[in-house]
C-alpha positions in Angstrom: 41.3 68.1 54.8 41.5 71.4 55.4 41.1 72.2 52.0 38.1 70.8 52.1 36.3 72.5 54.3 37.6 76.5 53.7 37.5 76.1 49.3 33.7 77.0 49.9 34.3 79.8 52.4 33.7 82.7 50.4 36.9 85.4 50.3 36.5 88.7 49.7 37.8 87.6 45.9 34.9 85.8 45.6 32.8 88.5 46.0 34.3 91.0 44.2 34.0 87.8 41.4 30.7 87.4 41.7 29.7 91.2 41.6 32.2 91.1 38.4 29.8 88.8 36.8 26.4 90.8 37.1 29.0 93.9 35.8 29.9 91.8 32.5 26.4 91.2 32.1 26.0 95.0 32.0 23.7 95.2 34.8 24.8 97.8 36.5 25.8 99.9 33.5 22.1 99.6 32.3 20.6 100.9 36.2 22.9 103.9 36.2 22.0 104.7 32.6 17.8 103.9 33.2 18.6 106.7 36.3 17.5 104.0 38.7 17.8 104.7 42.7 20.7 102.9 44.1 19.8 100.3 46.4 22.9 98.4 48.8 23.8 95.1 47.3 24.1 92.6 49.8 25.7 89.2 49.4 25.1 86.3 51.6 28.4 84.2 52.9 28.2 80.8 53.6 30.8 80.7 56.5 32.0 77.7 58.8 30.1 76.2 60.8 29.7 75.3 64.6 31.8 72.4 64.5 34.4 74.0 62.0 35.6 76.0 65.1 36.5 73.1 67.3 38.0 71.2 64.1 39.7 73.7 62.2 39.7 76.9 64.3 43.3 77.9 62.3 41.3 77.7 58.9 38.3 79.7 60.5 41.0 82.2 62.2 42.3 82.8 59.0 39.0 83.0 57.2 37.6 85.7 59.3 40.9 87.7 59.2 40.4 87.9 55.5 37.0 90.1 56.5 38.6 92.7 58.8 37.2 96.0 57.9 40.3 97.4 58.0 41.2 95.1 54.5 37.6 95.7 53.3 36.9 99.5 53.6 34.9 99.3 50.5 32.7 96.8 52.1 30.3 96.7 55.0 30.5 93.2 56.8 27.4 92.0 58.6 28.1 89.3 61.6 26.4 86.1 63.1 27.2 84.0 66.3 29.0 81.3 65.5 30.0 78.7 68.6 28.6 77.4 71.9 29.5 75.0 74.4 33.1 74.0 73.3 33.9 76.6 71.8 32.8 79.8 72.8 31.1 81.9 71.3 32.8 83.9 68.1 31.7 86.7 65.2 32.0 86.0 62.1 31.0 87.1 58.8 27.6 86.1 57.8 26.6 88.9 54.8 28.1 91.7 53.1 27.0 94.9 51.8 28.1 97.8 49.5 26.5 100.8 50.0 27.1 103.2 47.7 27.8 103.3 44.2 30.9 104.8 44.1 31.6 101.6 46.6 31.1 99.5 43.6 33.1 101.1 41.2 36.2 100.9 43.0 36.0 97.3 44.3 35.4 96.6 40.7 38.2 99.4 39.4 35.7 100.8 36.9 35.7 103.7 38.2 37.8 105.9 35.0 35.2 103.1 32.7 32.3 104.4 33.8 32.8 107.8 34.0 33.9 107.3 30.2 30.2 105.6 29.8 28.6 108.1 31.2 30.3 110.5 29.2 29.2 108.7 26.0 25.7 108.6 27.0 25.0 112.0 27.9 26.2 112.6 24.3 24.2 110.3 22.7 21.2 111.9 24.7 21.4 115.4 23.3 22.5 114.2 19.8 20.8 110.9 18.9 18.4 110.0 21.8 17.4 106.9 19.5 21.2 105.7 20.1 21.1 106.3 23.5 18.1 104.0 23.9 20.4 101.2 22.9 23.6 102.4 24.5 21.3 101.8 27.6 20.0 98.6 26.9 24.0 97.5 25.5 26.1 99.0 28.0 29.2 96.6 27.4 29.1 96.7 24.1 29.7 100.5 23.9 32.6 100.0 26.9 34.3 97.7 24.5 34.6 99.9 22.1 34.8 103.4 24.1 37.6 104.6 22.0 35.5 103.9 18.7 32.5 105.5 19.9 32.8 109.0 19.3 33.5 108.6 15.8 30.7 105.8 15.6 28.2 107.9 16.8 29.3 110.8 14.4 29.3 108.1 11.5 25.6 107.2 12.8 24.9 110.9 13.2 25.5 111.9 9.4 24.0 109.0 7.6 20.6 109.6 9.7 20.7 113.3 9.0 21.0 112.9 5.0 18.8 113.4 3.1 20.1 113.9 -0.8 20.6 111.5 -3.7 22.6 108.3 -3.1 26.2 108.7 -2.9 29.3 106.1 -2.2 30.5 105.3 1.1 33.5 107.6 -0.1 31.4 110.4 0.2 30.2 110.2 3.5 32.0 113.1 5.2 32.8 112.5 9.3 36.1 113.3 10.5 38.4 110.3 11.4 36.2 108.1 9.3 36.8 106.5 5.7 35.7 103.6 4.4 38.3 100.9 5.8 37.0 102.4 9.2 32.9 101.7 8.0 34.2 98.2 7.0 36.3 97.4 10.0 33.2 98.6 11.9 30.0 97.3 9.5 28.8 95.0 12.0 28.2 97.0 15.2 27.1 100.3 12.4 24.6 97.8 10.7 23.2 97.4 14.5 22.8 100.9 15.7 21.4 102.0 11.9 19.0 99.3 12.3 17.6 100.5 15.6 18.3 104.4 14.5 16.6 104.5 11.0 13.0 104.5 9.8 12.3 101.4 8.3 12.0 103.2 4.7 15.6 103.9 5.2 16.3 100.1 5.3 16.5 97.7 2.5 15.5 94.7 4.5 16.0 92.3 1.4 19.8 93.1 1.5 21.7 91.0 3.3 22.9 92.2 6.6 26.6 92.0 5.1 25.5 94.2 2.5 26.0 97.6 4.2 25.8 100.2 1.2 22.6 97.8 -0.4 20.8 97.9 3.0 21.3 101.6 3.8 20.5 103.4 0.3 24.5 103.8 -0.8 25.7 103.4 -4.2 27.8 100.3 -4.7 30.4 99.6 -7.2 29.0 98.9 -10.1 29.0 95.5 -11.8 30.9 95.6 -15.3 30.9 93.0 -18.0 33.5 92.4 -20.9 33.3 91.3 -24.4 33.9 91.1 -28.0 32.1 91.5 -31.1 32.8 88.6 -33.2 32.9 88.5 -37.6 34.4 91.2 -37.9 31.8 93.6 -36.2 32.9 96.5 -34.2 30.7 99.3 -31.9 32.1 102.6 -32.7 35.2 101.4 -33.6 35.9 99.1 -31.0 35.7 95.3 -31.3 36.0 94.6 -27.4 34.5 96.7 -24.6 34.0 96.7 -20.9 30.9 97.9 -19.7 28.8 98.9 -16.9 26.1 96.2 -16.3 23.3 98.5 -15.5 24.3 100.2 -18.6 24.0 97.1 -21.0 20.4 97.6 -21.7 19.9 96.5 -25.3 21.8 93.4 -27.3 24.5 95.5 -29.6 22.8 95.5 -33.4 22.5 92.2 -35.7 23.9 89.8 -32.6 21.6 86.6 -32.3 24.1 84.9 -30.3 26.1 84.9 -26.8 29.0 82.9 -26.1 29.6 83.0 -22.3 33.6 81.7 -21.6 35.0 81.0 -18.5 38.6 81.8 -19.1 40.3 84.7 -20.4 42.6 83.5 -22.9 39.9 81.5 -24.3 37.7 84.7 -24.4 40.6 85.9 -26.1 41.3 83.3 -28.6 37.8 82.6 -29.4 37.1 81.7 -33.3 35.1 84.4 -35.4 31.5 83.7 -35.7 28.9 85.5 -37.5 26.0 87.8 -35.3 27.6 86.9 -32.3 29.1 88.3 -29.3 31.6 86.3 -26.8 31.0 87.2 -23.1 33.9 86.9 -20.4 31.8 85.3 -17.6 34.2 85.3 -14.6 32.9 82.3 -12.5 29.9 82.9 -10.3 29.7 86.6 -11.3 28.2 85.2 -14.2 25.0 85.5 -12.6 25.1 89.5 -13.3 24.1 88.8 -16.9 20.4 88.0 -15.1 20.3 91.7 -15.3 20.2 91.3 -18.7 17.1 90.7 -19.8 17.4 90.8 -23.7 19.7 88.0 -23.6 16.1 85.9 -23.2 15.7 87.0 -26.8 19.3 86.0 -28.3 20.7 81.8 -28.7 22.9 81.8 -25.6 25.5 79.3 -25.0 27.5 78.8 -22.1 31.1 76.8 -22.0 33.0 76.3 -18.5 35.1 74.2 -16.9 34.2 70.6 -16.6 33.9 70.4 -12.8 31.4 70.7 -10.1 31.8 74.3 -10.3 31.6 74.5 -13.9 28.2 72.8 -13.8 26.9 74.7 -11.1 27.7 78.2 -12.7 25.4 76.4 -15.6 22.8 75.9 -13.1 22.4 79.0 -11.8 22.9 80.8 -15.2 20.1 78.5 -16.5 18.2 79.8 -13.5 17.7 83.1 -15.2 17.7 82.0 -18.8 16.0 78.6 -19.2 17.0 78.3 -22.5 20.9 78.7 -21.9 22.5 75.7 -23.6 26.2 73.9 -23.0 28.9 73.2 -25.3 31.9 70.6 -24.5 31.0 70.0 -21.2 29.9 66.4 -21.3 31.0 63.0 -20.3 32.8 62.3 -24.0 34.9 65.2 -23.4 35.8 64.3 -20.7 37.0 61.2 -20.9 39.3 62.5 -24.2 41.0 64.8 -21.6 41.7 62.3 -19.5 45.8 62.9 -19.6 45.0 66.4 -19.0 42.5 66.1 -15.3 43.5 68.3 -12.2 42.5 68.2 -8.7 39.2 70.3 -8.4 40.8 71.8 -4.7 36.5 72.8 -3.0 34.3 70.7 -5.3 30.6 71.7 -4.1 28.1 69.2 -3.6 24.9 71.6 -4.6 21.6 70.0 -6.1 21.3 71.5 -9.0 18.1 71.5 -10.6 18.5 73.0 -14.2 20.6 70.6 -15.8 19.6 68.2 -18.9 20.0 64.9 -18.0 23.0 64.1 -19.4 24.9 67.0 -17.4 22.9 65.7 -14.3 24.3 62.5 -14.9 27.8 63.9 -15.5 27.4 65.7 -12.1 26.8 62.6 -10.3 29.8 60.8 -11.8 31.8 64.1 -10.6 29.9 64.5 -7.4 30.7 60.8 -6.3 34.2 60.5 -7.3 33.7 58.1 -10.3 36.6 59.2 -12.2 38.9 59.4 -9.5 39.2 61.7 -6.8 37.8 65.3 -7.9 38.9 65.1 -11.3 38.4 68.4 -12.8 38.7 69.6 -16.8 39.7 73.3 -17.2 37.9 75.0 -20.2 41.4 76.0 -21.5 42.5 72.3 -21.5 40.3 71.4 -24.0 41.8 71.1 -27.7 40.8 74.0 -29.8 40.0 72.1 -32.7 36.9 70.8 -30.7 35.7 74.5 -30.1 35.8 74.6 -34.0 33.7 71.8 -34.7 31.3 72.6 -31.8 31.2 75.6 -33.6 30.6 74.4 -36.8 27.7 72.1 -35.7 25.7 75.4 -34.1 26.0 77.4 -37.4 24.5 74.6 -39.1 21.5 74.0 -37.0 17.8 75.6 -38.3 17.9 78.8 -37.1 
């Protein structure tokens, strides 16, 4: 029983718990930073009462020992009368206060923490008063990362002080600071630029993620490979990889694309007149939307015969309506059947571009009609039907 009645006795533990609690939530962080007067804390104790005394006077003994001043130096104890009749009359503790700051800080051992803050802040203030605003505001998130935070700040610093042409992330010059540093650190710098740069400064259509997009730096650019086909050659060179941004007209006498999935069937694939064959790389096909004189060439797109493969259709479709699909339909399929794998993350997308005889396909896919997410890979396919669908394209009215 005696459990009972002294779990809900407040120790001085409890207190310095409870005062713990406000300090997580940064409270008192954000008063010393806002420059606010200090003002005691007091926190109320719910003690024994009257009858605890007579009932369990070794649990209240031991209770009130816990408060001697002597143990509690940081601490001012406030009493009440506690007793009557029975048993006497008897102090105990009814409130506690701490008066001073520095009080705080040492119940708390936060004392070095603090100092570090403070440190930070008064920084911040002469430097970037903008970033102080929110070191204010965000006190534990800067104490969680106080050994970061110079070189943050710096990092912060130079990017709102440029003003030249774009450059890479490379070039941004802070000591201590690369890029695997920006990267490790792109959340909490994506944060503080947001609240630290004009708006004209941000590219709010970028996604958060996206640090050199929303903040003005150069990104990698995106680079596409291919080969001329019959024959043809640019400068000498049948195949070339180039820069994306770069690819701005179709090379001379092409009228079509041929976008492949795999490499060795890039490789491998049959001489055509007028045409180019694209290496499409998965989802990164979607960089050929930056393309725009492709709307102007007969563009053909062959993948894999999975969800995936019908979904990179889709969204390459999305940018070129007139995109059209060889050998990836339900007759192929089925010829392959000796030759299925396990599609490991088939996707589930509604995808809205397809004819209906691919939608149809993706359905049977989709809900597991031929087995358990039976997948066709592009280079699985006998080359003899690449030949023939081929064939049947250079025979169509142009």
């Amino acid at each position: 029983m005696a459990a009972t009645h002294t779990q809900n006795w407040p120790t001085p533990r409890d207190v310095v718990a409870r005062l713990r609690k406000r300090w997580d939530r940064g409270d008192y962080l954000t008063q010393l930073a806002d420059g606010a007067a200090w003002e005691p804390l007091d926190v109320p104790l719910r003690g024994p009462k009257a009858g605890d005394i007579t009932q369990h006077y070794d649990q209240v003994l031991a209770w009130a020992t816990s408060w001697a001043p002597g143990a509690n130096r940081r601490m001012r104890i406030e009493y009440r009368q506690l007793g009557g009749r029975l048993a006497g009359v008897n102090r105990v503790p009814a409130r506690v206060w701490i008066e001073r700051r520095e009080d705080l800080w040492t119940l708390l051992g936060v004392t070095s923490t603090v100092n570090r803050y403070a440190s930070l802040l008064a920084a911040a203030r002469e430097m970037l008063p903008p970033l102080a605003a929110w070191m204010a505001v965000h006190p534990m998130k800067v104490v969680q990362r106080e050994a970061d935070w110079p070189r943050l700040q710096a990092t912060i610093g130079w990017i709102t002080d440029y003003r030249g042409p774009a450059v890479y992330l490379r070039q941004l010059d802070v000591p201590g600071v690369d890029t695997k540093f920006i990267e490790h650190h792109r959340a909490i710098l994506t944060t503080l630029l947001e609240h630290c740069l004009p708006d004209d400064r941000i590219d709010t259509e970028a996604a958060r993620t996206d640090f050199a997009a929303r903040f003005h730096f150069l990104r990698k650019p995106a680079y596409l490979r291919f080969r001329l086909l019959g024959g043809a050659s640019l400068a000498g060179f049948n195949e070339l990889t180039v820069r994306v941004d770069e690819f701005t007209a179709r090379p001379p006498g092409v009228t079509t694309v041929y976008v492949v999935e795999n490499e060795t069937t890039y490789l491998a694939f049959p001489s055509q007149p007028h045409s180019i064959v694209i290496h499409g790389g998965g989802y990164a096909v979607t960089q050929l939307s930056a393309l725009p004189w492709l709307q102007d060439v007969r563009l053909i797109y062959w993948g894999d015969l999975d969800t995936h493969g019908l979904t990179i259709l889709d969204r390459l479709r999305r940018a070129f309506p007139h995109a059209r699909s060889i050998l990836m339909d339900r007759n192929v399929l089925l010829e392959h059947r000796s030759q299925w794998v396990k599609e490991e993350t088939p996707t589930h997308e509604h995808l809205t571009t397809l004819t209906p005889e691919e939608a149809d396909l993706h359905e049977s896919l989709v809900e597991g009609e031929f087995g358990h997410n039976a997948r066709l890979e592009q280079e699985r396919v006998r080359y003899h039907l690449l030949e023939k669908a081929l064939k049947d394209l250079r025979q169509e009215p142009k």
